[in-house]
N, C-alpha and C positions, 0 to 999 in steps of 0.2 A: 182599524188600527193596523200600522203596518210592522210587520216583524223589528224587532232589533239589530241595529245596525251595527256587524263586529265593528271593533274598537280600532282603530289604524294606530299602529304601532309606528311614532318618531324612527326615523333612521338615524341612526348613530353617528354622533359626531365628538368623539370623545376631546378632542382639542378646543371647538367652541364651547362645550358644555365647562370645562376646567377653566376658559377666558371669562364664562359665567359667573362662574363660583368667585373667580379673582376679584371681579368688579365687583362682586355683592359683598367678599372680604374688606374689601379697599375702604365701602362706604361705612360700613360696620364699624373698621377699626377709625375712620375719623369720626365721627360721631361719638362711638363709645369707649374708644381706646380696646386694647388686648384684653382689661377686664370683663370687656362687654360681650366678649367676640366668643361664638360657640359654632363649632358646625353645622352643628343642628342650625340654627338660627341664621347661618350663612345661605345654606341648602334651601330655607323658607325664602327667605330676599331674591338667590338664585333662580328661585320653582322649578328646583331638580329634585326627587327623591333622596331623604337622610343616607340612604345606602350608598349612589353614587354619591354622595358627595364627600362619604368616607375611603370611596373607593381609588380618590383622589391624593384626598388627604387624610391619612389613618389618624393623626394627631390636631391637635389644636396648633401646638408649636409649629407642627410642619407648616400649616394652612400660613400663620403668621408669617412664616419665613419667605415661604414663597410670594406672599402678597407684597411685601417689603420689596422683597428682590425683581419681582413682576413691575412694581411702581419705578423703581429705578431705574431699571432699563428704561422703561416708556420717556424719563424724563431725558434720559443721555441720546436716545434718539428723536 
């Protein structure tokens, strides 16, 4: 058996990882509307850690906002 092999720690990309969270909001909130929509359960979709995903977005409202406001822009350009 050969020893354990440390764990390689992601390097940080905090901009892709919030375009992550976006796109997992985005699909969430068409599918199941704002009612359906949790962080938690964005963060799962994303496969980023509950923590960063709050560390993004402290609130649910916020997450919605910015998803809303993230989709618009994309469509205005």
């Amino acid at each position: 058996m050969s020893p354990a092999q440390p764990r390689q720690r992601r390097k940080r990309d905090p901009e892709s990882t919030r375009i992550s969270i976006l796109e997992a909001a985005k699909t969430i909130l068409a599918r199941d509307g704002a009612e359906g929509l949790s962080v938690s359960s964005v963060a799962k979709l994303a496969g980023v850690n509950r923590g960063t995903a709050y560390q993004h977005f402290q609130l649910k409202e916020d997450l919605v906002r910015a998803t809303l406001d993230w989709v618009s822009h994309q469509l205005l350009d």
